[in-house]
C-alpha positions as CSV (number, residue, x, y, z in Angstrom):
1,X,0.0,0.0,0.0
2,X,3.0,2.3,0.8
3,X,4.3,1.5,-2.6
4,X,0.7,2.4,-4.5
5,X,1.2,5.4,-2.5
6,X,4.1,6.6,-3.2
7,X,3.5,6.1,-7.3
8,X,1.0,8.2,-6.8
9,X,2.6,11.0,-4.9
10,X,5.4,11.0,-7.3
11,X,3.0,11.5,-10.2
12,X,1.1,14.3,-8.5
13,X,4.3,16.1,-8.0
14,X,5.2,15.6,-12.1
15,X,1.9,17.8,-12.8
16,X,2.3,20.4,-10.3
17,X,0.0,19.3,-7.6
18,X,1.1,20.1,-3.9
19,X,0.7,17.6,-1.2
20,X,0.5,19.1,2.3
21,X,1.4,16.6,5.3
22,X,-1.3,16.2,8.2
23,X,-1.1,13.8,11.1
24,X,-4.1,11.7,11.8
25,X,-7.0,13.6,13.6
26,X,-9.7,12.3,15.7
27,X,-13.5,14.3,16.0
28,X,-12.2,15.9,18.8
29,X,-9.0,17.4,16.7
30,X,-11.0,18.6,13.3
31,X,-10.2,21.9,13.0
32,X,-12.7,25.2,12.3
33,X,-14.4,25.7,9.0
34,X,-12.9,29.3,7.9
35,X,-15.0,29.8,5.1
36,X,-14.8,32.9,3.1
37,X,-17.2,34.8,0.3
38,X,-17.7,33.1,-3.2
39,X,-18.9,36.6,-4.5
40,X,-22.7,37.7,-4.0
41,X,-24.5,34.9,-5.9
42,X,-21.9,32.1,-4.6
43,X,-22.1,30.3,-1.5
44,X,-21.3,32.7,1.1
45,X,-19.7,30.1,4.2
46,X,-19.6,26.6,5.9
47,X,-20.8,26.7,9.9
48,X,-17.9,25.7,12.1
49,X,-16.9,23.7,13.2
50,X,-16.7,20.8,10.3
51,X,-16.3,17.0,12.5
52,X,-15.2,14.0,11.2
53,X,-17.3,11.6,11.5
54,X,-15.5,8.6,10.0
55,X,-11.8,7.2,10.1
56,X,-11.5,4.9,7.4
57,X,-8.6,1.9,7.1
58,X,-5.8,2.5,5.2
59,X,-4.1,-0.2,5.9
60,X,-7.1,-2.3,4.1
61,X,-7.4,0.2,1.3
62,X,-10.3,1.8,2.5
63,X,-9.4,5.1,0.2
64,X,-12.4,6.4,-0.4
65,X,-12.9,7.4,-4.2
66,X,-16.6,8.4,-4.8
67,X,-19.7,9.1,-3.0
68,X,-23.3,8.7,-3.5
69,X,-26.1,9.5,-0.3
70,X,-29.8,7.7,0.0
71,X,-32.5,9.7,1.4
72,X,-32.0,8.5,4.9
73,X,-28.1,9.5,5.0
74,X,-26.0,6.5,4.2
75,X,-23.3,7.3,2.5
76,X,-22.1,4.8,-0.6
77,X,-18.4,5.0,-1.4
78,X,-16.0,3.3,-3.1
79,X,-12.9,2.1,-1.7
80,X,-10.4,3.0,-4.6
81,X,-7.2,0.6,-3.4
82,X,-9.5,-1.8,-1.6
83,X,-11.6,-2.6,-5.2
84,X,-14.8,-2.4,-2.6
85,X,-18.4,-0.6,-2.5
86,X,-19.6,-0.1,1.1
87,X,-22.1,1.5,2.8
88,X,-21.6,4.0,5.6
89,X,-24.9,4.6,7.9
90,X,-25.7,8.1,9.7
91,X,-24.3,6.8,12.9
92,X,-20.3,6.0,11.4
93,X,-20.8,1.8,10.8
94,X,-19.1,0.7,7.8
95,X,-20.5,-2.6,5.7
96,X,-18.9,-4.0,3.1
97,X,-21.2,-4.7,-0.2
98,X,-18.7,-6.0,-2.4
99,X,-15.1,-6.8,-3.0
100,X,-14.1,-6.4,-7.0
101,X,-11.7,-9.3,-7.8
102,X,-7.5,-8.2,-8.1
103,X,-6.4,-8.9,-11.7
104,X,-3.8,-11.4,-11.8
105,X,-0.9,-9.4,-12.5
106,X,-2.1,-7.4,-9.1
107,X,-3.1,-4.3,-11.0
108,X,0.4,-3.2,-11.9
109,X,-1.2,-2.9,-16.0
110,X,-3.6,-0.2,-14.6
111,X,-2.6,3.2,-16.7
112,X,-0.8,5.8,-14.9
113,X,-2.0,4.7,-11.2
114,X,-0.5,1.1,-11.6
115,X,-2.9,-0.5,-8.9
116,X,-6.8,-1.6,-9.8
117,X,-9.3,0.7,-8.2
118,X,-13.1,0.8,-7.8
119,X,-14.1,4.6,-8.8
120,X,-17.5,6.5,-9.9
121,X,-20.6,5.8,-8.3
122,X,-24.2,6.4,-8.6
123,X,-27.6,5.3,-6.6
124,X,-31.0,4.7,-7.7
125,X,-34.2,5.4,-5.7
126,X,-34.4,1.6,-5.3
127,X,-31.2,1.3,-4.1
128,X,-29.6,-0.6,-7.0
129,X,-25.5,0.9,-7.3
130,X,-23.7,1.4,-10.5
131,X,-19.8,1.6,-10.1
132,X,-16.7,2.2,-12.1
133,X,-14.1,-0.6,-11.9
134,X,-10.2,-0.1,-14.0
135,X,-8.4,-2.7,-13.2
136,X,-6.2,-3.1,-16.2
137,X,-7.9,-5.9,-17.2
138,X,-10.1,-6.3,-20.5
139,X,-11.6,-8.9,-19.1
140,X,-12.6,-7.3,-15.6
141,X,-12.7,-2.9,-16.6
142,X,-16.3,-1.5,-17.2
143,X,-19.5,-0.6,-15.9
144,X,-21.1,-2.9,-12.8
145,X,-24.6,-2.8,-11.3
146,X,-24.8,-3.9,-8.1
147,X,-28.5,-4.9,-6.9
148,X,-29.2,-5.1,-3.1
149,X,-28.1,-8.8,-1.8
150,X,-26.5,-9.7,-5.2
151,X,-23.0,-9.7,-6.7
152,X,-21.8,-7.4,-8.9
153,X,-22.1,-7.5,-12.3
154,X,-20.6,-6.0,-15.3
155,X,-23.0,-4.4,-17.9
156,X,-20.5,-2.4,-20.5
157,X,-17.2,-3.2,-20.6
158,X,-14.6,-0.3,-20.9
159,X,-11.2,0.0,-22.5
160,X,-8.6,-1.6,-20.3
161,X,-5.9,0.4,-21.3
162,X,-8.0,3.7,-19.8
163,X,-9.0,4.9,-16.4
164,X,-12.8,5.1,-15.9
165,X,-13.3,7.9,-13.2
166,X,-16.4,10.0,-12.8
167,X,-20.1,8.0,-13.5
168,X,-22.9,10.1,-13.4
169,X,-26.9,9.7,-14.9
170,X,-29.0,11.1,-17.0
171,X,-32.6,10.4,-15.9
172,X,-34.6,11.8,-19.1
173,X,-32.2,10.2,-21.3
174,X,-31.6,6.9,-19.3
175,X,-28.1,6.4,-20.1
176,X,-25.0,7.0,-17.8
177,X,-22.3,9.0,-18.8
178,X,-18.9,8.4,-17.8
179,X,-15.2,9.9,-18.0
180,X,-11.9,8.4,-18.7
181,X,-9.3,10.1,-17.3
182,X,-6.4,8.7,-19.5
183,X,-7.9,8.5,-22.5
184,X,-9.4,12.1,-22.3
185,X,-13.2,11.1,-22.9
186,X,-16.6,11.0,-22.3
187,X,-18.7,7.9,-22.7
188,X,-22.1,7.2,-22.5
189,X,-24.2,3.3,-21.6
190,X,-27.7,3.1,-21.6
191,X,-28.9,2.4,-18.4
192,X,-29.7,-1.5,-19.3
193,X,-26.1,-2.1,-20.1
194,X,-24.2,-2.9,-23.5
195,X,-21.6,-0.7,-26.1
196,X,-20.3,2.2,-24.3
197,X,-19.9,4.8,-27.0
198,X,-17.6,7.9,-26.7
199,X,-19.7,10.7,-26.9
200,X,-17.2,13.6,-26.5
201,X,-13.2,13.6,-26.7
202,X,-13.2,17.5,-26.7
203,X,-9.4,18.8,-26.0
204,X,-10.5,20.3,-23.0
205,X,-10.6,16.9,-21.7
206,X,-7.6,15.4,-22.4
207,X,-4.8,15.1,-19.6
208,X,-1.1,16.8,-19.7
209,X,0.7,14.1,-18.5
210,X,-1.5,12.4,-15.4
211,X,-5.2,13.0,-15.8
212,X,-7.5,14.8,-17.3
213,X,-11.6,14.6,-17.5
214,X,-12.5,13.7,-13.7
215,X,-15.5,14.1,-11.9
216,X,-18.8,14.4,-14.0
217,X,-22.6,15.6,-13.5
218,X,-26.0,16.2,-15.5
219,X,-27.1,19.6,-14.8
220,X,-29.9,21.7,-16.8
221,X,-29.4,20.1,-20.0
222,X,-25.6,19.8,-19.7
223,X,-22.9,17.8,-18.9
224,X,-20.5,19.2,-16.4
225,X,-16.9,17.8,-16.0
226,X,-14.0,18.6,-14.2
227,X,-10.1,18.2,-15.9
228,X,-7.8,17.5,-13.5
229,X,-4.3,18.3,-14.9
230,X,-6.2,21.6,-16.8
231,X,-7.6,22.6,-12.8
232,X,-10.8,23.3,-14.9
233,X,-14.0,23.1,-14.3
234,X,-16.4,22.9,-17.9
235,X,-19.8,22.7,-19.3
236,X,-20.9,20.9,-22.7
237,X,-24.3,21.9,-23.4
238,X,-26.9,18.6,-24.6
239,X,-27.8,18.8,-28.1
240,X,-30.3,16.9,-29.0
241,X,-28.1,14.0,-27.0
242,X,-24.9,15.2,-29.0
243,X,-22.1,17.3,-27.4
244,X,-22.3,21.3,-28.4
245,X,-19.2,23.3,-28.0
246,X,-17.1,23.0,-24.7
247,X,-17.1,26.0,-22.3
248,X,-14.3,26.6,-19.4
249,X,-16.6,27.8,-16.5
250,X,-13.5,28.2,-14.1
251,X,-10.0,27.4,-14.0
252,X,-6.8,27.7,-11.8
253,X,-8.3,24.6,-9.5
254,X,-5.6,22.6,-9.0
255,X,-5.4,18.9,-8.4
256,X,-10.0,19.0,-8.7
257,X,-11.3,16.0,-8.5
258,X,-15.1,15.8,-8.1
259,X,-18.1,18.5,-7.6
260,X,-21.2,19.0,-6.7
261,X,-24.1,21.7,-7.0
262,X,-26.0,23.3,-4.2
263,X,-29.6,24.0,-4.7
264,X,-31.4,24.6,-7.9
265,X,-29.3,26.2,-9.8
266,X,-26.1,25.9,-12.6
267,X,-24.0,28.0,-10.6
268,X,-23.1,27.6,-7.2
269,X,-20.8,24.2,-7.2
270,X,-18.4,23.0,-4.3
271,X,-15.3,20.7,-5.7
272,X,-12.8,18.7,-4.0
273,X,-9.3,19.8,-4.5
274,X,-7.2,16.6,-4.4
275,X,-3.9,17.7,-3.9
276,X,-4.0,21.3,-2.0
277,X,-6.2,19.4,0.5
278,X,-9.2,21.6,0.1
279,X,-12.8,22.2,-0.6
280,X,-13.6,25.5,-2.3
281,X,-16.8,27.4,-3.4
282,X,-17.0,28.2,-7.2
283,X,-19.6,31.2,-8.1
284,X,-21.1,32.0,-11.5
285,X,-18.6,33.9,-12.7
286,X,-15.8,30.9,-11.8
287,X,-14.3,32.6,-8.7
288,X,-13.5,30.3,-6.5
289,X,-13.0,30.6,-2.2
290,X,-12.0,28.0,0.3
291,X,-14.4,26.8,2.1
292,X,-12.9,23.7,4.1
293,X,-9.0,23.4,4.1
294,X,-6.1,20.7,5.9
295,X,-7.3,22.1,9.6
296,X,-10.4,21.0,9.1
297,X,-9.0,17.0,8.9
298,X,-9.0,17.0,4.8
299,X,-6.1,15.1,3.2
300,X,-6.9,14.6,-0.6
301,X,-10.4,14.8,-0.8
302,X,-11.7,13.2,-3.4
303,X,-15.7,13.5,-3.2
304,X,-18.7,15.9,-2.2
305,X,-22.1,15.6,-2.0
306,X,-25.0,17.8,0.0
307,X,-27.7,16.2,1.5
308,X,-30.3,19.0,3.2
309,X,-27.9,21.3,4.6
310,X,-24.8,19.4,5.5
311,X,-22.1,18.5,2.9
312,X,-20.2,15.3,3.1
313,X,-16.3,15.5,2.2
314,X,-14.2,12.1,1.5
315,X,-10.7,12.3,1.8
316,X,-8.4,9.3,0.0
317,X,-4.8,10.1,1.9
318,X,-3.3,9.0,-1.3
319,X,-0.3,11.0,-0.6
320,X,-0.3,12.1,2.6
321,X,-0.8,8.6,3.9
322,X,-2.1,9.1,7.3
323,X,-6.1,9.4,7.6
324,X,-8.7,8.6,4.8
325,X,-12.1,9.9,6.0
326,X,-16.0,11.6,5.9
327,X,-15.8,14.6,7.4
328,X,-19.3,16.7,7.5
329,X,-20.1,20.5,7.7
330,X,-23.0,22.6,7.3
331,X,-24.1,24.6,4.4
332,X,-25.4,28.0,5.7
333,X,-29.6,29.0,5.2
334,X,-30.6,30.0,2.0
C-alpha cells in the first residue's frame, strides 16, 4: 500500500500538484471551518466547526474514491485501493457490499496509477449501485450494477488500457455517462447495459501528462466535468443528445477531482481539490474561495455531495498517507 502510494505521490508532483502533510485527527481534533465569500450569488460560508465523522482503514485500502447519499443519510463510497463498495450509515458503521476481484498481474497494467481501483458511483431510488471498476484488465474494466443482496455485475465493458473515473446519470435520457481520465473522454451506456460509445473527446478533456476529465454531473441540460491536470471546471451543453461546443466555467483549480451543485441552480458548485487538501466554493462567474482546508482534517479529498444542509467530504490520503475519511459540515440557510 505504501508502494501504491508513493507512485501516486510521485506523479502528482510531475503535474504540479502540492501535497501538504497532516497527522491523523480524531472528531475531537478537526479543525474550524474558515469559510470565506464566493462573490454575491456564490455560497457565502460553511458553519464551524466541520467534524469528522469517519476514520477509514488505510491499511485495508479503505481510500475512499466516490460518493453517493440515500435519502436516509448512508453514505455509498468506493474504496479506490481496496476494489470495494460499502455503505456507511448516519451513525459511522461501515459494511462491506462488495469486493471487485484483483487482476492477476495485481493491477500493476492499470494506466498511470499502476494499482486496480473501484471509482465513480451512482444510486437509484431503489437502491440498486452502478460503479466504475479499472483494473487493467479487459476482461474485468467497465461498468457494474450492483443490486441489493447480489454480486456485482458488469454491464459495459470499458477500455482496459483507460481509467474510468467520474459516472454520473441522466434520468430523461436513461443512459449513464462516464469519464476516462487517461484517455481524455466521455462515454455514454444506456442504463440497461451494453456498447459504451464515446460521446465527446473535446481537447478540454484530455490530460497533460497524469489526468485529465474527472468528476462528471447532468445539470440543466448539460454535462459538467471537471479536468484534472487543466484545474478546470467545464460545461458541454446537450444537443439533442450530442455534445455542443465545450465551455471553461473556471479554471486555476488545481489537483480538482469531483463536484457538486448546491440547490437549484447551474451555478453555485463545491469541488474537491485533491492535492491542496481543500474544498472550495465556485460562483457563476468561476471565482473560487475555500471553504474547508487541511485544519479541518481533509487530506486529498476526493468526493462531495450535499444532503439537506450538511455537505459530506471524502478524503483518500493517497499522498499524505495518514487518515482517509467523511468529514461533514453545514451549508449556511438559503
Amino acid at each position: 500500500m505504501r508502494r501504491r502510494m508513493m507512485t501516486l505521490a510521485v506523479a502528482l508532483a510531475a503535474v504540479g500538484v502540492g501535497v501538504v502533510a497532516v497527522p491523523p485527527l480524531g472528531v475531537a481534533q478537526a479543525g474550524t471551518a474558515r469559510a470565506t465569500a464566493v462573490g454575491s450569488a456564490g455560497l457565502s460560508a460553511v458553519s464551524s466547526p466541520s467534524r469528522i465523522a469517519v476514520h477509514f482503514d488505510l491499511a485495508n485500502g479503505q481510500m475512499p474514491e466516490n460518493i453517493a447519499l440515500a435519502p436516509d443519510g448512508t453514505a455509498y463510497v468506493t474504496f479506490a485501493a481496496a476494489r470495494q463498495v460499502a455503505a456507511v450509515t448516519p451513525s459511522g458503521a461501515t459494511r462491506i457490499l462488495a469486493t471487485m476481484p484483483a487482476p492477476a498481474d495485481g493491477g500493476v497494467n492499470t494506466p498511470v496509477l499502476k494499482f486496480a481501483l473501484t471509482t465513480g458511483i451512482v444510486r437509484m431510488t431503489d437502491g440498486t449501485l452502478y460503479f466504475l471498476y479499472a483494473s487493467g484488465a479487459a476482461a474485468t474494466t467497465g461498468l457494474y450494477r450492483l443490486r441489493p443482496g447480489r454480486a456485482p455485475q458488469r454491464i459495459a465493458a470499458l477500455p482496459a488500457d483507460g481509467l474510468p473515473n467520474g459516472l454520473a446519470f441522466d434520468a430523461v435520457a436513461s443512459r449513464f455517462y462516464l469519464t476516462d481520465s487517461v484517455l481524455g473522454t466521455i462515454s455514454t451506456v444506456p442504463l440497461g447495459g451494453g456498447r459504451a460509445e464515446v460521446w465527446s473527446s473535446a481537447p478540454e478533456l484530455a490530460s497533460t501528462g497524469f489526468l485529465g476529465a474527472n468528476g462528471i454531473k447532468v445539470r440543466a441540460d448539460a454535462i459538467w466535468v471537471t479536468n484534472l491536470d487543466q484545474g478546470t471546471l467545464l460545461r458541454v451543453p446537450l444537443r439533442h443528445g450530442r455534445p455542443g461546443g465545450v465551455r471553461v466555467v473556471a479554471t486555476g483549480l488545481v489537483g480538482i477531482d469531483d463536484f457538486t451543485f448546491v440547490g437549484t441552480g447551474e451555478h453555485q458548485v463545491v469541488a474537491a481539490l485533491n492535492g491542496p487538501n481543500t474544498v472550495v466554493g465556485i460562483d457563476a462567474a468561476g471565482r473560487s474561495r475555500t471553504l474547508l482546508s487541511a485544519a479541518d482534517g481533509l487530506q486529498n479529498p476526493t468526493s462531495v455531495a450535499v444532503r439537506g444542509r450538511t455537505l459530506y467530504v471524502l478524503s483518500a490520503a493517497y499522498t499524505t498517507g495518514a487518515d482517509p475519511n467523511l468529514a461533514l459540515a453545514t451549508l449556511p440557510r438559503r
